[in-house]
LUMFIGU-523265 format. One record per residue (C-alpha): x, y, z; residue in three letters. Coordinates in nm, 3 decimals. Layout:
% LUMFIGU-523265
<rec <X Y Z> "ALA">
...
***
This chain:
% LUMFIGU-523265
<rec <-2.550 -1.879 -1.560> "UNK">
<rec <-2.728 -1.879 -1.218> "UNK">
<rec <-2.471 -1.777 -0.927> "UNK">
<rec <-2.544 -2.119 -0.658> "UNK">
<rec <-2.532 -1.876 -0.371> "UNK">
<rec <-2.816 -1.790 -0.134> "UNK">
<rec <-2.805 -1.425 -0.090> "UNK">
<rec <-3.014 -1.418 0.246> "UNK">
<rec <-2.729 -1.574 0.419> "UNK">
<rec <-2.490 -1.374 0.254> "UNK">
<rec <-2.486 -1.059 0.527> "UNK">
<rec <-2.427 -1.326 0.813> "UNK">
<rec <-2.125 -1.473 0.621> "UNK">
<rec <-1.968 -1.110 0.526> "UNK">
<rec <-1.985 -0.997 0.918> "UNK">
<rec <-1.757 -1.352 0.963> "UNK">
<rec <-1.537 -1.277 0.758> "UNK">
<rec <-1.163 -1.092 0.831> "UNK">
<rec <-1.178 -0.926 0.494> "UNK">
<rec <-1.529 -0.760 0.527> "UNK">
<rec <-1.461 -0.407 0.562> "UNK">
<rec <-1.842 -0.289 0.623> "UNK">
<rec <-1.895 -0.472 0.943> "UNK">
<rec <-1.977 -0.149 1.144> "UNK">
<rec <-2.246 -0.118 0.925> "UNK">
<rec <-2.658 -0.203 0.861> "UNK">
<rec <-2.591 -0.433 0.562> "UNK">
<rec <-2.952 -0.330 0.331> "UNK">
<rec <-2.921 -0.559 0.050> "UNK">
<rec <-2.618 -0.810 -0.105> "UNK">
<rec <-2.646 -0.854 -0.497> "UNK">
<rec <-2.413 -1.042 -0.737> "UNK">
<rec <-2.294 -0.880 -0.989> "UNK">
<rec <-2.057 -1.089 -1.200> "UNK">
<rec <-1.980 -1.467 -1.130> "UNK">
<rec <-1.855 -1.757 -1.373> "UNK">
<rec <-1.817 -2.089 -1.314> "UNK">
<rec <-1.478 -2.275 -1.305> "UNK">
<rec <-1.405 -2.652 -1.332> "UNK">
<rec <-1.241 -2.815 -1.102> "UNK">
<rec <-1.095 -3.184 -1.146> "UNK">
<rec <-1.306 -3.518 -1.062> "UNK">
<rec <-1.601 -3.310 -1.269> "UNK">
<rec <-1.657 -3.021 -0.985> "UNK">
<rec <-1.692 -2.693 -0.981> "UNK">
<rec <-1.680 -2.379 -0.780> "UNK">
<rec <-1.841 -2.055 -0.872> "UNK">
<rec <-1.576 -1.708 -0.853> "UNK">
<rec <-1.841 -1.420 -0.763> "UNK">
<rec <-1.844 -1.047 -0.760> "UNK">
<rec <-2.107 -0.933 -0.450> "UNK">
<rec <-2.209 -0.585 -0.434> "UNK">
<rec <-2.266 -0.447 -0.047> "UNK">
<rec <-2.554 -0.204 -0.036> "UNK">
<rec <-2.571 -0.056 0.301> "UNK">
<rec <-2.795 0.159 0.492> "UNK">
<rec <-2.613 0.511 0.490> "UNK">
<rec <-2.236 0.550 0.275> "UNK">
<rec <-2.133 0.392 -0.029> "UNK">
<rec <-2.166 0.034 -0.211> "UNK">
<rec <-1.917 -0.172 -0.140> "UNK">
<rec <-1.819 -0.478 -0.394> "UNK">
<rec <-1.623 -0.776 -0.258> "UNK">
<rec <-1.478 -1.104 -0.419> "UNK">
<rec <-1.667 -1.435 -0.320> "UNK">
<rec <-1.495 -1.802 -0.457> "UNK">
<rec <-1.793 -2.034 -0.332> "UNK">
<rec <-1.843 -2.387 -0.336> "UNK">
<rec <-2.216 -2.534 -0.363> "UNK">
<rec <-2.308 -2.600 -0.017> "UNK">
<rec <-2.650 -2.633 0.151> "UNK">
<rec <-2.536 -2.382 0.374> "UNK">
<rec <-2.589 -2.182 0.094> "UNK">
<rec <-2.224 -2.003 0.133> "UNK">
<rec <-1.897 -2.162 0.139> "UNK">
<rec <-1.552 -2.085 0.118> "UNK">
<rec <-1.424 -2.202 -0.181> "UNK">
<rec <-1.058 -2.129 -0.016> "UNK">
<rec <-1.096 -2.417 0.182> "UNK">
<rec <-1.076 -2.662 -0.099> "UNK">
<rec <-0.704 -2.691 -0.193> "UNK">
<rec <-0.802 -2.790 -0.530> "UNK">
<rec <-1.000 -2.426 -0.624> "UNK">
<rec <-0.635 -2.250 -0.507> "UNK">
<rec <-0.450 -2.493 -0.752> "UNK">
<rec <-0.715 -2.426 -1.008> "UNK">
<rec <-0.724 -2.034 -0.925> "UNK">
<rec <-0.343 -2.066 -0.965> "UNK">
<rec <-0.324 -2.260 -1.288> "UNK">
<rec <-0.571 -2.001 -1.473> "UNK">
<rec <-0.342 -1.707 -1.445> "UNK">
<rec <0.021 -1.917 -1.493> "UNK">
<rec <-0.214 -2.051 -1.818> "UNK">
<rec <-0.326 -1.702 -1.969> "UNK">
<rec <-0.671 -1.840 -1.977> "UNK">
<rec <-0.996 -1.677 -2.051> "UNK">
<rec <-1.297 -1.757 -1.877> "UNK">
<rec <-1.663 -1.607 -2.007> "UNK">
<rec <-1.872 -1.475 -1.674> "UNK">
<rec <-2.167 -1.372 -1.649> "UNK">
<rec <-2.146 -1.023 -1.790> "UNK">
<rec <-1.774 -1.007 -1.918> "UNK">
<rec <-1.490 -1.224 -1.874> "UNK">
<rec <-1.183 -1.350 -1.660> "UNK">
<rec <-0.856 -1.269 -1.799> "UNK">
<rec <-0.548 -1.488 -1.657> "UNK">
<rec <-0.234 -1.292 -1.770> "UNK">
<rec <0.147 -1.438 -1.666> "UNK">
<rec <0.442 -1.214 -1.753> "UNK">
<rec <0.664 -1.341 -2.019> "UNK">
<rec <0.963 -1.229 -1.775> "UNK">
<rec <1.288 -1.401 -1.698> "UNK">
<rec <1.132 -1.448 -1.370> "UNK">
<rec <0.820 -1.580 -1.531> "UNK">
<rec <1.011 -1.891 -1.615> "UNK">
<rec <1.014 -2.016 -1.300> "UNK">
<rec <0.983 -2.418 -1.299> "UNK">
<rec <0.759 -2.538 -1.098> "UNK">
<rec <0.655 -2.899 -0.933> "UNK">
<rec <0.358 -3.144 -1.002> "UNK">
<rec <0.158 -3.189 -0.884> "UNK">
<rec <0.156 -2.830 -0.693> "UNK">
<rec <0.181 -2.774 -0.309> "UNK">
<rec <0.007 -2.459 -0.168> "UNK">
<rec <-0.092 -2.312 0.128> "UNK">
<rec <-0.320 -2.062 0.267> "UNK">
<rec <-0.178 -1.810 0.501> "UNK">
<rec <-0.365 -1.843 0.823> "UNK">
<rec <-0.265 -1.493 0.914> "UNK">
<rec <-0.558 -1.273 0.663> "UNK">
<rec <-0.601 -0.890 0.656> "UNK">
<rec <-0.760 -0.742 0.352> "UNK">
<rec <-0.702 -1.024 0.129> "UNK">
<rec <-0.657 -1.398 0.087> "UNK">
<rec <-0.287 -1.528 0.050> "UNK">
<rec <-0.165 -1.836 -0.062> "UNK">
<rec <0.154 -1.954 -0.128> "UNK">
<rec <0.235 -2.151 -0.433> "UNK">
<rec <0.565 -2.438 -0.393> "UNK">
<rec <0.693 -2.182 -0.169> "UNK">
<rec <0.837 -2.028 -0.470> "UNK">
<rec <0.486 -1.790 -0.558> "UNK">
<rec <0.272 -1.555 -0.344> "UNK">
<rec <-0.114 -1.573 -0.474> "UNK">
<rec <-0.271 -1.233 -0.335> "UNK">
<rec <-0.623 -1.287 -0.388> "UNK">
<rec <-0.814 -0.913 -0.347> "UNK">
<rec <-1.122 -0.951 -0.147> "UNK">
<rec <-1.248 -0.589 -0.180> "UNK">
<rec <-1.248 -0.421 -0.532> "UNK">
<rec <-1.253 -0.103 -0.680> "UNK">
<rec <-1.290 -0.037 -0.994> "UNK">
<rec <-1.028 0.131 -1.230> "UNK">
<rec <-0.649 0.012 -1.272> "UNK">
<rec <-0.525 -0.135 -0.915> "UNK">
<rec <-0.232 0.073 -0.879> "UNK">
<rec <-0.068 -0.225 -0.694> "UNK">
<rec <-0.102 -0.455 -1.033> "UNK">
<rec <0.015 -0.141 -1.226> "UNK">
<rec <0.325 -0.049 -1.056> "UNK">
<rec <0.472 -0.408 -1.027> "UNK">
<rec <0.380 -0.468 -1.388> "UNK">
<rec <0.576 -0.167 -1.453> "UNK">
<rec <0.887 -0.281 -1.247> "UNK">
<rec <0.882 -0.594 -1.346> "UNK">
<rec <0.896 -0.539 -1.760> "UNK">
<rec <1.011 -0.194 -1.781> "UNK">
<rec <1.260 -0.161 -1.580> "UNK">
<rec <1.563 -0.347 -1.419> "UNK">
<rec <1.445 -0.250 -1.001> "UNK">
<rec <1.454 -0.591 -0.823> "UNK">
<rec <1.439 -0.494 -0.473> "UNK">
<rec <1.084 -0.569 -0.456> "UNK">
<rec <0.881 -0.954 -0.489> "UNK">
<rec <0.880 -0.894 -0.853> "UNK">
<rec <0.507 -0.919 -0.978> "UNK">
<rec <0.477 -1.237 -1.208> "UNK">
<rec <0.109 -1.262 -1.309> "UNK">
<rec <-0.220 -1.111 -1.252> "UNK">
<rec <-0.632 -1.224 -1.293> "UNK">
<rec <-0.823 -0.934 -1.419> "UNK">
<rec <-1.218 -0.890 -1.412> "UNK">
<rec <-1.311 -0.742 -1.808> "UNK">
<rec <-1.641 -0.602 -1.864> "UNK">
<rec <-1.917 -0.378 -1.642> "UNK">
<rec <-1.801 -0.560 -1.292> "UNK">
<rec <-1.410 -0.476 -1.438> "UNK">
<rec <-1.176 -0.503 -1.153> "UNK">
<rec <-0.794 -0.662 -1.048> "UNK">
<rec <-0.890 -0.982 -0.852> "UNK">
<rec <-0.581 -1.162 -0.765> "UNK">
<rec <-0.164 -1.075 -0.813> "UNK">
<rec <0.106 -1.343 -0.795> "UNK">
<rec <0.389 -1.231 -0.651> "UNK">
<rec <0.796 -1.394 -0.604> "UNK">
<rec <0.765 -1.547 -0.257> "UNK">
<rec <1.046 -1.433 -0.031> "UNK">
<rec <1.089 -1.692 0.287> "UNK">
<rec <1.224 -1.612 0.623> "UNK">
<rec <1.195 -1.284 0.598> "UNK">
<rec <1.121 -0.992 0.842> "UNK">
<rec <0.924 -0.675 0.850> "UNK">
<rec <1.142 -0.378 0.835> "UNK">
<rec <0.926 -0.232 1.151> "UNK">
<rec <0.935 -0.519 1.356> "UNK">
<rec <1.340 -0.528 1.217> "UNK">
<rec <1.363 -0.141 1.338> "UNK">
<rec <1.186 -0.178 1.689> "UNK">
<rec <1.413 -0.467 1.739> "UNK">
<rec <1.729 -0.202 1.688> "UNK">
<rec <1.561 0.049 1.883> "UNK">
<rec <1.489 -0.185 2.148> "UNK">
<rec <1.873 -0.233 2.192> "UNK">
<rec <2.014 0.097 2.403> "UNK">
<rec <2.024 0.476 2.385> "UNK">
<rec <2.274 0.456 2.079> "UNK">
<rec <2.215 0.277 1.717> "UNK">
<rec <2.489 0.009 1.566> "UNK">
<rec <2.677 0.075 1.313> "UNK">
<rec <2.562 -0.172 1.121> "UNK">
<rec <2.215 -0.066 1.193> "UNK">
<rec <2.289 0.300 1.066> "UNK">
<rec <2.417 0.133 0.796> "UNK">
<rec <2.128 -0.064 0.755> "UNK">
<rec <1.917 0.261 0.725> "UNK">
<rec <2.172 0.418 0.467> "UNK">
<rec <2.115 0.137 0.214> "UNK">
<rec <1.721 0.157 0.298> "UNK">
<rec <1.742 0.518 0.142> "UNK">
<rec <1.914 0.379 -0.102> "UNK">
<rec <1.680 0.107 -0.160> "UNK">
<rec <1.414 0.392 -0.197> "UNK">
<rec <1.585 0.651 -0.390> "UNK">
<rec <1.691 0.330 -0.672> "UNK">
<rec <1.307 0.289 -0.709> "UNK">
<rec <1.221 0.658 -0.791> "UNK">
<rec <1.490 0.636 -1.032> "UNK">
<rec <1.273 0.327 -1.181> "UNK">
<rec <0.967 0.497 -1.179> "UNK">
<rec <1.113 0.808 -1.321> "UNK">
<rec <1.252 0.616 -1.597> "UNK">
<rec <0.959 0.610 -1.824> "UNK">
<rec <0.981 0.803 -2.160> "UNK">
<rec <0.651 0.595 -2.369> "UNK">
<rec <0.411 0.504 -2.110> "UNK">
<rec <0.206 0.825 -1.948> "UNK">
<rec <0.135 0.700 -1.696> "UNK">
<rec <0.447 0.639 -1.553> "UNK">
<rec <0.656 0.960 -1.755> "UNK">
<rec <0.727 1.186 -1.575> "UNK">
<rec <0.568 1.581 -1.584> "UNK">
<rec <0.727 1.885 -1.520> "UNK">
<rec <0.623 1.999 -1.150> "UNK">
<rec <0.426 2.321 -1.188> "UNK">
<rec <0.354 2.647 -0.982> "UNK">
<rec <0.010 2.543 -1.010> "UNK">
<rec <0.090 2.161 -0.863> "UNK">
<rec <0.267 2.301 -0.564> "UNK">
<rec <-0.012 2.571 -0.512> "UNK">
<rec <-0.284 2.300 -0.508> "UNK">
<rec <-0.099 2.067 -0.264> "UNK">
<rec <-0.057 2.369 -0.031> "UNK">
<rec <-0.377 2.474 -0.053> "UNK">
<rec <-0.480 2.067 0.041> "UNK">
<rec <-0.267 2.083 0.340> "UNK">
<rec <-0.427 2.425 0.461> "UNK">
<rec <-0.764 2.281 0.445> "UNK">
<rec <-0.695 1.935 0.629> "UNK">
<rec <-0.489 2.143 0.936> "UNK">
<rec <-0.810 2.354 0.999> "UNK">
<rec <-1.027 2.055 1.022> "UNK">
<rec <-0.755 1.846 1.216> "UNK">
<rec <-0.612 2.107 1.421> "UNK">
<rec <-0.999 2.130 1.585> "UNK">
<rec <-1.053 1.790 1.594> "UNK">
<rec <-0.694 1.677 1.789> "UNK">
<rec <-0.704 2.021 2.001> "UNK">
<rec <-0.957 1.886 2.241> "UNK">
<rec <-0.679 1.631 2.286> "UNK">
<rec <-0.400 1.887 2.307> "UNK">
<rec <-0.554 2.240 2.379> "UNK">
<rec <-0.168 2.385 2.321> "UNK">
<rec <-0.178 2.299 1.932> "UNK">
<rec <-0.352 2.576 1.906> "UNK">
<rec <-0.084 2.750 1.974> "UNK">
<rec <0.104 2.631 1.680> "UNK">
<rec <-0.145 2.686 1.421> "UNK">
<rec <-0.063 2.992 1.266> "UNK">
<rec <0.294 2.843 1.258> "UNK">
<rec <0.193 2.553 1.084> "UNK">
<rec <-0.035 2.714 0.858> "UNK">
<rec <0.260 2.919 0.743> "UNK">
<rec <0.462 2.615 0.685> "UNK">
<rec <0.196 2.474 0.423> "UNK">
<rec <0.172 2.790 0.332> "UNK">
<rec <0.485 2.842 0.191> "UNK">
<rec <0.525 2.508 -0.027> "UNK">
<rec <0.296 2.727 -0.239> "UNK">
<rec <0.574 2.972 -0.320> "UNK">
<rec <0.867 2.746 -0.377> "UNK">
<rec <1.050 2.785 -0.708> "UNK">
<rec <0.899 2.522 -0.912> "UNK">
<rec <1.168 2.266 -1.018> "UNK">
<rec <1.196 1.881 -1.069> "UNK">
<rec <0.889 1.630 -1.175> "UNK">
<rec <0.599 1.466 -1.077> "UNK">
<rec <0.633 1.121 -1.038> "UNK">
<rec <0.439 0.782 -0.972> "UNK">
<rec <0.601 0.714 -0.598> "UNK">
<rec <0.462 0.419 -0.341> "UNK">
<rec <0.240 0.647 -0.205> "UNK">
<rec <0.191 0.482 0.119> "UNK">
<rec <0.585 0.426 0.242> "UNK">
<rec <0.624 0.297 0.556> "UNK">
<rec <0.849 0.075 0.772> "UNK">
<rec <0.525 -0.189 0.740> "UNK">
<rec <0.605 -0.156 0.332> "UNK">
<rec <0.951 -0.307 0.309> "UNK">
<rec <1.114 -0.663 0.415> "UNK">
<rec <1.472 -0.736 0.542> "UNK">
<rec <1.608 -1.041 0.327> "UNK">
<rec <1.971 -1.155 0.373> "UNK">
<rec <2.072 -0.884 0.471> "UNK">
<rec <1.879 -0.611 0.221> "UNK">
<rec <1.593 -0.412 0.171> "UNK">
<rec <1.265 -0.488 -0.046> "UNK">
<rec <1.012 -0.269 -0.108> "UNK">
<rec <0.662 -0.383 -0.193> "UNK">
<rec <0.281 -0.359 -0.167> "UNK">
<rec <0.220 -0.009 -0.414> "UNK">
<rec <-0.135 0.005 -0.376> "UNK">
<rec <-0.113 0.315 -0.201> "UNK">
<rec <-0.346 0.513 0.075> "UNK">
<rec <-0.618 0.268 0.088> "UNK">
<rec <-0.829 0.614 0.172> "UNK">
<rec <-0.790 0.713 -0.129> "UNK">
<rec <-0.975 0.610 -0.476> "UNK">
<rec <-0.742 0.448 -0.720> "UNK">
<rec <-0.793 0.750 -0.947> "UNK">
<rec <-0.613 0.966 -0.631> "UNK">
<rec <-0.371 0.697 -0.589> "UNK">
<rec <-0.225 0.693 -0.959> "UNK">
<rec <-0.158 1.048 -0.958> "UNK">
<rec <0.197 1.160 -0.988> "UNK">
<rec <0.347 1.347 -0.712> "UNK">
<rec <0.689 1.453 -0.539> "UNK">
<rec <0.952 1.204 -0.478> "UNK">
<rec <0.967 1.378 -0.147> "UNK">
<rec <0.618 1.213 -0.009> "UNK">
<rec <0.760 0.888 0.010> "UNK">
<rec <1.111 0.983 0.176> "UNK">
<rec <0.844 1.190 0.420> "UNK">
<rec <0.646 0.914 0.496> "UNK">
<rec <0.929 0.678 0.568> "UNK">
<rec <1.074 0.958 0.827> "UNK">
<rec <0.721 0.947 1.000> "UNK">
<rec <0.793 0.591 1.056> "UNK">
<rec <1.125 0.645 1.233> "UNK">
<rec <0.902 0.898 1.478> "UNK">
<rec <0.663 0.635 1.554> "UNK">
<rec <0.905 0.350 1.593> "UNK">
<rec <1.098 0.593 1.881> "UNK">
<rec <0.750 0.668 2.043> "UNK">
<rec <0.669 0.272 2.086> "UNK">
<rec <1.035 0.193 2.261> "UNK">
<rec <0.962 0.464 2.464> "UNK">
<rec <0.591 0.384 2.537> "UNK">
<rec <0.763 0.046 2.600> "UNK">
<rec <1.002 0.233 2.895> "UNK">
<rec <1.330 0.252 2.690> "UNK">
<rec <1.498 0.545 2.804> "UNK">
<rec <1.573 0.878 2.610> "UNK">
<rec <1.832 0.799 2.379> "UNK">
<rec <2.006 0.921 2.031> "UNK">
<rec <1.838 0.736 1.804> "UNK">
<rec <1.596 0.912 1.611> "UNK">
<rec <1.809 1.173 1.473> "UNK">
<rec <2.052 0.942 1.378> "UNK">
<rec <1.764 0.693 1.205> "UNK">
<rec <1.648 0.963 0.982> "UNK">
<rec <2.018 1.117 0.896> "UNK">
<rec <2.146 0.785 0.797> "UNK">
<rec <1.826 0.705 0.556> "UNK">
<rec <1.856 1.011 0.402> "UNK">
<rec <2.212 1.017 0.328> "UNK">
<rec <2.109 0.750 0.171> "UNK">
<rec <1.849 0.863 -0.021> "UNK">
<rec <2.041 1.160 -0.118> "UNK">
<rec <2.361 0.974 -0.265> "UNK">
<rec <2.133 0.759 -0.453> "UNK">
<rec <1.973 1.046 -0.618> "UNK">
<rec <2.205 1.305 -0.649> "UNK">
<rec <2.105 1.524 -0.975> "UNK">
<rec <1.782 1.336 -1.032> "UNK">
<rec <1.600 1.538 -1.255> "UNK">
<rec <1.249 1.472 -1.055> "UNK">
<rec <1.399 1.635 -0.723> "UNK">
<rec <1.412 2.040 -0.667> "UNK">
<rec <1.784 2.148 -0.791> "UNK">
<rec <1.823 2.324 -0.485> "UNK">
<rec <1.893 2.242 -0.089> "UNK">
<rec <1.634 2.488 0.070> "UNK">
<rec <1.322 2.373 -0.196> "UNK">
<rec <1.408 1.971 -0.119> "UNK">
<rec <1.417 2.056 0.261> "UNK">
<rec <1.067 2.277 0.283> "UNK">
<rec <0.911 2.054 0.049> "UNK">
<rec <0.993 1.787 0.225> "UNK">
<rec <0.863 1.929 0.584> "UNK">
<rec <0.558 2.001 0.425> "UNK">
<rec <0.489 1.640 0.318> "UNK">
<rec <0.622 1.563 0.645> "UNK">
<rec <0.347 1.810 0.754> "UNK">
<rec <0.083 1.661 0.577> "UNK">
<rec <0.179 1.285 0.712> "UNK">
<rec <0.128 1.397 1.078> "UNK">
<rec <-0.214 1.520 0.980> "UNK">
<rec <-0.293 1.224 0.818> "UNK">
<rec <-0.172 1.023 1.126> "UNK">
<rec <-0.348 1.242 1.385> "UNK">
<rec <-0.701 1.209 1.171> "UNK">
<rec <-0.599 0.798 1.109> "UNK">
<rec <-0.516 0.795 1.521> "UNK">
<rec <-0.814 0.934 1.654> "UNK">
<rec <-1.038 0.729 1.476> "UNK">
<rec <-0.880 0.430 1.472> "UNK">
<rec <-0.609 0.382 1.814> "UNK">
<rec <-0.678 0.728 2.026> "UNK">
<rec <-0.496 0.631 2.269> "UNK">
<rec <-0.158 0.661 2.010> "UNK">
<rec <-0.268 1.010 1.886> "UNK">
<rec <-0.009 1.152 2.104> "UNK">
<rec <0.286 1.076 1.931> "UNK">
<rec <0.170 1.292 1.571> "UNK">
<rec <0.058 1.538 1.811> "UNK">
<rec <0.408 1.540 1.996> "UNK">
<rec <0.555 1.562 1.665> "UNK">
<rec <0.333 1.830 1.543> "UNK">
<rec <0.455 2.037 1.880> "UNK">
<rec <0.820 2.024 1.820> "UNK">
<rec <0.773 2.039 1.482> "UNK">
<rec <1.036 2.353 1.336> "UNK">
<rec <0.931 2.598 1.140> "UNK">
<rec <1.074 2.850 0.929> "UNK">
<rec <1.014 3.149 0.915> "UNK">
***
């Protein structure tokens, strides 16, 4: 099979695009590396491409292409409704496609769910609104998440809702119902299919709006926030539940697993600490302090297990649906390589990250000129009575009080450090508010 794209204009048409993660850098060659041609009806056809990135300095990149012959030499397949019917129809079918060095694998879940009926012939949509990916929604019923940048391994995103979806009986989520899988050297997840939840809102747009409302919570907000850590401690149970799939049982945590995570920590403060002091020459003041904290994870009593967890929890990661909580997108710290990301960890780094989300939602009212209030406090108490009533006795928590509550600060340590790193490259001008938090942090001595 020849790929029909011309690969001098492919650099131009990368820099275009919202998806194209490279565009800060010189693009040295484009190469394809897997394609295979798929009918379409009325005899056409468009060509589904995998493009490897080769740039001047850093890493190959490799990035999903649909394309249509054009004599532009590159178009959008996306913009043909009939190529997202017929992208569609090839996972709900289970069909297998030869490509040019492997094969396409369309795989649909043989789930209650799965059995959705749906019309003919079939309406979709493309989501104007693109980030990373390419979304399209199927008779409003179906989410088609088409992945624009790949990695290779086991997408930890395809994974984990597989996982939920026939494993175990955690609903609060768009329940994964199908996937289209890449087999062979160019082996990668290309495209998820998701339940499609309508009219729904983002639980930090949903938590500013709360915040936004006086110095003192609602009840019903509090509430809220208590059935959030509910929410959140019902999916560890989930992915705790395994006892015949590694990688999803859980392991015993180990001296050795908290010494290594302290050790982690230790070396990103010294690096951070230098970088966000020429922001804040007072954390300096706080490193020893802070070094002690991390420090000390290293010496708790081992006890509870290593888990699969979200990984990248954040008020951005769940929805508000009449009048509940779901919790999706478990693809984890795009930073990190899938490998990292499918590593079992604490429980505690998700409730952590979630309680870094509170912090930041306070700092924006206020940034916005909402006055001091008692909020805060009361956002993170509520979610983690929550949490806690939801979990009491897990086995994958520490048994005791004073190990769940240093653990946790230390993850909540390592979050800032994250955010103060992700801040100052990305928004400087919100570094501030990990710093702040960083400075008022309390430590034990």
């Amino acid at each position: 099979m020849t790929a029909p794209i011309d690969l001098t204009k492919l650099p131009d048409f990368l820099r275009n695009q919202r998806w194209f993660a490279g565009k800060a850098w010189p693009i040295k060659s484009v190469s394809t590396v897997d394609h295979a041609t798929v009918e379409l009806p009325g005899g056409r056809n468009f060509t589904l491409a995998v493009v490897e990135v080769i740039y001047e300095l850093g890493q190959p990149e490799r990035y999903l292409l649909p394309v249509l012959p054009s004599e532009e030499g590159v178009k959008d397949a996306f913009e043909d409704v009939d190529v997202l019917r017929t992208l569609f129809q090839l996972i709900r079918e289970k069909r297998e496609l030869a490509s040019a060095s492997g094969k396409l694998v369309g795989e649909w879940l043989d789930t209650p769910e799965g059995l959705i009926a749906l019309p003919s012939p079939l309406p979709v949509r493309r989501l104007q609104v693109e980030q990373s990916n390419t979304s399209v929604v199927v008779a409003e019923k179906l989410i088609l998440k088409v992945i624009r940048k790949l990695e290779a391994g086991i997408n930890p995103e395809y994974e984990v809702g597989r996982f939920l979806a026939t494993k175990t009986s955690f609903r609060a989520t768009p329940t994964l119902l199908g996937a289209l899988q890449s087999e062979g050297p160019a082996g990668a997840t290309l495209a998820v299919v998701n339940r499609f939840i309508p009219d729904v809102t983002d639980g930090w747009r949903y938590t500013l709006d709360n915040f936004r409302r006086g110095p003192v919570l609602a009840e019903d907000f509090i509430a809220d926030l208590r059935r959030l850590g509910q929410r959140l401690g019902e999916l560890h149970h989930a992915l705790a539940s395994s006892t015949d799939d590694p990688a999803f049982t859980p392991e015993p945590l180990l001296a050795e697993d908290l010494q290594r995570w302290s050790a982690s920590i230790v070396g990103e403060m010294g690096v951070t600490l230098s970088q966000a002091a020429r922001h804040t020459p007072d954390l300096e003041n706080r490193r020893e302090d802070l070094l002690g904290h991390a420090r000390q994870l290293a010496h708790v009593q081992p006890s509870g297990q290593k888990i699969r967890i979200h990984g990248d929890l954040h008020l951005g990661q769940v929805l508000r649906s009449e009048g509940d909580w779901l919790l999706f997108d478990f693809e984890g710290e795009p930073g990190r390589s899938f490998t990292q990301r499918r590593e079992k960890y604490s429980a505690l780094r998700d409730v952590a990250g979630m309680l870094r989300s509170f912090d930041y939602a306070e700092a924006t009212v206020r940034l916005e000129g909402q006055p001091e209030g008692d909020r805060l406090q009361p956002a993170r108490q509520a979610f983690l009575e929550g949490y806690r009533a939801a979990t009491r006795g897990a086995a994958f928590l520490p048994q005791d009080d004073a190990s769940f509550t240093l653990m946790l600060g230390t993850f909540e340590l390592e979050k800032m450090l994250y955010e103060v790193r992700y801040e100052l490259q990305n928004r400087p001008d919100w570094v501030r508010i990990p710093i702040q938090a960083l400075m008022r942090m309390e430590v034990r001595k």
